[in-house]
One Martini backbone bead per residue (centre of mass of N, CA, C, O) as a GRO file, in nm:
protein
   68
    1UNK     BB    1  10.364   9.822   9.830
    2UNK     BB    2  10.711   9.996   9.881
    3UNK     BB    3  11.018   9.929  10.055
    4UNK     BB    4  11.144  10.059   9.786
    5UNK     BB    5  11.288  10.285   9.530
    6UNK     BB    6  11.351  10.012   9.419
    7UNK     BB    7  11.471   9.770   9.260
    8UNK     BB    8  11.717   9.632   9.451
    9UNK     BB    9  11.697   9.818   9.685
   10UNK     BB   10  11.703   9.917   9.979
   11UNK     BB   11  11.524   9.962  10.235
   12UNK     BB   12  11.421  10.187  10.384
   13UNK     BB   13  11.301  10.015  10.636
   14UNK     BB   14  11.413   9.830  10.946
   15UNK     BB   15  11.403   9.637  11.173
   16UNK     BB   16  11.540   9.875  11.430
   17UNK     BB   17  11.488  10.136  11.325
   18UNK     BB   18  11.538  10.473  11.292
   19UNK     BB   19  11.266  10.710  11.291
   20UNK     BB   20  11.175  11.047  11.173
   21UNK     BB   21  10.993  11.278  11.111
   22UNK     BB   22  10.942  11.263  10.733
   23UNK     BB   23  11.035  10.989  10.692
   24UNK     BB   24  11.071  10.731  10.451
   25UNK     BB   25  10.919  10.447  10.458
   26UNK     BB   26  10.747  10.409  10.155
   27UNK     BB   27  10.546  10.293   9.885
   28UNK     BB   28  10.240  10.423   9.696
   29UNK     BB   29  10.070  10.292   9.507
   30UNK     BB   30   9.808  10.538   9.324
   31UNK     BB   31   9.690  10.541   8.976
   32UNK     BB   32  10.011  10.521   8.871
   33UNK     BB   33  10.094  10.699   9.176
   34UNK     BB   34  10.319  10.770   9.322
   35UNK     BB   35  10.358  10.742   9.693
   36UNK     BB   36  10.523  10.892  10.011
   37UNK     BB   37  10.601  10.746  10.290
   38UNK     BB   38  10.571  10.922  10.650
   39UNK     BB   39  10.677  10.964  10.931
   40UNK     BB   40  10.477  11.104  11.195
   41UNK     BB   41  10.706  11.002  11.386
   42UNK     BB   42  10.923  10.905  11.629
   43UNK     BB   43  11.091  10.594  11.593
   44UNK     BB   44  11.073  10.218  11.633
   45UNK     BB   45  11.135   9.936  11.432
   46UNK     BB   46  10.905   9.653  11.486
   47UNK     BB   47  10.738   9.647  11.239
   48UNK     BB   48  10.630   9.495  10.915
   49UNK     BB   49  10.292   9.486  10.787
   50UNK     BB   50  10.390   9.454  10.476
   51UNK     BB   51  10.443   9.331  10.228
   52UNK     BB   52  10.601   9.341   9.941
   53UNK     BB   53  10.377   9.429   9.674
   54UNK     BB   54  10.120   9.464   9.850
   55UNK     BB   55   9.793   9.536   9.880
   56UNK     BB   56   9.615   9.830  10.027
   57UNK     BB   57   9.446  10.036  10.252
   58UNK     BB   58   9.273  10.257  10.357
   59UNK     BB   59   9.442  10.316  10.689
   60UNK     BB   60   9.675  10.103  10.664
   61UNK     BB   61   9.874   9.994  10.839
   62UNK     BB   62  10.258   9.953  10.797
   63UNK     BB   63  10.383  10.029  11.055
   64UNK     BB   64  10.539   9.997  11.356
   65UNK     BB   65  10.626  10.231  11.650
   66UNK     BB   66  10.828  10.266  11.876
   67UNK     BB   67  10.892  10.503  12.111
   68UNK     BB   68  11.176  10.753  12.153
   0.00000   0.00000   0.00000
C-alpha cells in the first residue's frame, strides 16, 4: 500500500480532504504491478486505515469516508 504516486511526493489524500468518485486515493502493488486504488464514492477522508509502506489484504478497508 503506497500513499503517494511517488516516494518523497505528497499523498493522494489526507484526513480531511474531499474526494469524488473515480479519485486516486493510494497505490497497491500486486505481483509487481502497481495498480491505482479509487474512490468509489464522494466523501470526506475521516481516517487513513493503513500505514505508508504496509502489505494489505484482499478487500481490506483502506480509507474511510465520512459521506459528503
Amino acid at each position: 500500500f503506497y500513499r503517494a504516486p511517488e516516494p518523497g511526493a505528497p499523498p493522494f489524500v489526507a484526513v480531511g480532504d474531499l474526494v469524488r468518485p473515480g479519485q486516486p486515493i493510494a497505490i497497491v502493488e500486486a505481483m509487481k504491478l502497481m495498480n491505482e486504488v479509487t474512490a468509489e464514492r464522494a466523501g470526506r477522508v475521516v481516517a487513513v486505515l493503513v500505514e505508508d509502506g504496509q502489505p494489505v489484504e484482499y478487500d481490506q478497508p483502506l480509507v474511510e469516508l465520512d459521506p459528503a
